[in-house]
N, C-alpha and C positions, 0 to 999 in steps of 0.2 A: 190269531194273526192271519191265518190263512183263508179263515172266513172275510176277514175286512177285505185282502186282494181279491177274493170271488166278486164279492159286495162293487167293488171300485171296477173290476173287468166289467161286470155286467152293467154299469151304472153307464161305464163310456160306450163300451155296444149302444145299448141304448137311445144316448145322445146321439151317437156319429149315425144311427139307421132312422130316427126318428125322420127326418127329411123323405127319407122311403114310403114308410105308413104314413105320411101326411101327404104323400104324393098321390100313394095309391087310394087313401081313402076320400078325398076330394074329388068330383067328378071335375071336368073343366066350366063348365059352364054354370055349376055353384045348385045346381039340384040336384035331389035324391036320385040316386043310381034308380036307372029303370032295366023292364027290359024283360023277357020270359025268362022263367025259371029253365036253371042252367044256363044262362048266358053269362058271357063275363060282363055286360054291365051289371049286373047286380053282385058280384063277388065282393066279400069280404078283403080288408086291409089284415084280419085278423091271422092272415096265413104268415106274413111277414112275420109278425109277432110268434108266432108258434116257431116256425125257422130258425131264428134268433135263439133262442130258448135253445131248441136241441141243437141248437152249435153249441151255446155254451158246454150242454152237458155232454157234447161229444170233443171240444177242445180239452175241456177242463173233468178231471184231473190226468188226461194223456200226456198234457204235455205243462210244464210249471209256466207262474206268470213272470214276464211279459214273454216267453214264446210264441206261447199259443195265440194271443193279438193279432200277427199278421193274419192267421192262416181265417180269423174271425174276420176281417178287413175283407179280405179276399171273396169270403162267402156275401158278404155283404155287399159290396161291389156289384158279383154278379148278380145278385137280387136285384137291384137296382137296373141293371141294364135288360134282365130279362124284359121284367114289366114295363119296362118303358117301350122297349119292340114290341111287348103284347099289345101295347094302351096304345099302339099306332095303328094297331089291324082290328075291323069290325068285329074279327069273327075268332080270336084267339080268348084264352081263360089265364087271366094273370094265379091265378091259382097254381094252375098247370105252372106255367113258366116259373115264378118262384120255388114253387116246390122244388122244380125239378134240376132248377139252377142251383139252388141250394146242395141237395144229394148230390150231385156230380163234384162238387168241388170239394164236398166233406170225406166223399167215399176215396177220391183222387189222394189227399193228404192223410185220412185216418181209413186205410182199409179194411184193418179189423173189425171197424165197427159197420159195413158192407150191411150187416144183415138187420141192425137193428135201425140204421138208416131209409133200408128198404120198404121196411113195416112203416118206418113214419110218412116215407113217400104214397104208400100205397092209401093210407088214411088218407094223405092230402088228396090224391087224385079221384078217390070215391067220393070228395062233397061234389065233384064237378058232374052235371050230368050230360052234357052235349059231350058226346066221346069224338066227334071233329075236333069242336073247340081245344079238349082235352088236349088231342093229338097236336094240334098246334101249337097252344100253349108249351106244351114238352121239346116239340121242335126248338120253339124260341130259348125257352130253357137250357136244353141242351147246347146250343148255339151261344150263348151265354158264359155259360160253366166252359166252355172251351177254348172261347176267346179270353176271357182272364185267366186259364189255366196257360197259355199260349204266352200270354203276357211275360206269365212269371218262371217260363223256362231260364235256365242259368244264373238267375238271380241269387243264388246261396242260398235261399231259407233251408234250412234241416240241414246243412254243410256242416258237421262237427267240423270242419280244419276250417270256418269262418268265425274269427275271434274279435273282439272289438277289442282294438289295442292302441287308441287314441290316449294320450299323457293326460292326464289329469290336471284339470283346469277350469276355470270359470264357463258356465254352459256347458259342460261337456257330464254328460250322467254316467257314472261309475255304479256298475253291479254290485248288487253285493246282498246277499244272504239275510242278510237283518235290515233292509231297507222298507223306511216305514213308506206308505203310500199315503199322498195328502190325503186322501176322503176316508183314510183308517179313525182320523179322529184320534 
């Protein structure tokens, strides 16, 4: 059972980021990314995809499903805004900005896992090899992860005294322990 809600988490990540990697992997103008090695025109869509990934395995088993959902929302978000500030400047590396938008908002919510985020950071940042670009892309990044961190001050996520205490009713989703999820099958 706990595999089908992994299975279903990661199925809607997916879904709701796909718009991301189809952003980032489409150049605007409908031809192959050019451009010198280490530029961000030539960068991979695949960093997105990698990101994704170790949120999952850094939300999930930290926190049970659907908790862990926003804090994947969140990461994703800022992926999204990173690369798009990247994909507005010549000279930045969406690489950079993803990665690093990503890290900053994983490490913000799961601290503990600080070190083994670091290391994935660090592999992202070694495909890039313009260390400008790099630096930029990170600005952006950074930049990124701060204004959706910024966003979600005071909101209650992680509030243990935040309870959903709406009566039970038509549309209205009631928790509960043994709750099958449709894509369990």
């Amino acid at each position: 059972m706990n595999a089908n809600r992994r299975l279903c988490a990661m199925t809607t990540t997916l879904v709701l980021t796909a718009p991301v990697v189809a952003f980032t992997a489409t150049p605007a103008s409908g031809a192959a990314p050019a451009g010198p090695p280490g530029s961000g025109a030539g960068e991979s869509a695949q960093v997105v995809l990698d990101w994704e990934r170790i949120s999952l395995q850094t939300v999930y088993p930290a926190t049970p499903i659907p908790t862990g959902v926003p804090a994947l929302g969140f990461t994703s978000v800022a992926m999204h805004q990173a690369v798009t500030k990247s994909m507005d400047m010549d000279d930045s590396s969406e690489t950079a900005a993803v990665a690093r938008a990503a890290h900053d908002v994983l490490v913000h919510y799961f601290p503990t896992s600080s070190d083994t985020l670091d290391d994935h950071l660090a592999d992202s940042l070694a495909a890039v090899l313009d260390p400008e670009e790099r630096a930029r892309g990170e600005f952006l990044g950074a930049a990124a992860a701060n204004e959706m961190l910024a966003s979600r001050v005071g909101d209650g996520y992680g509030d243990p005294d935040v309870h959903y205490t709406l009566p039970p009713a038509v549309g209205i989703w009631p928790f509960t322990e043994s709750l099958v999820l449709p894509c369990s099958g």
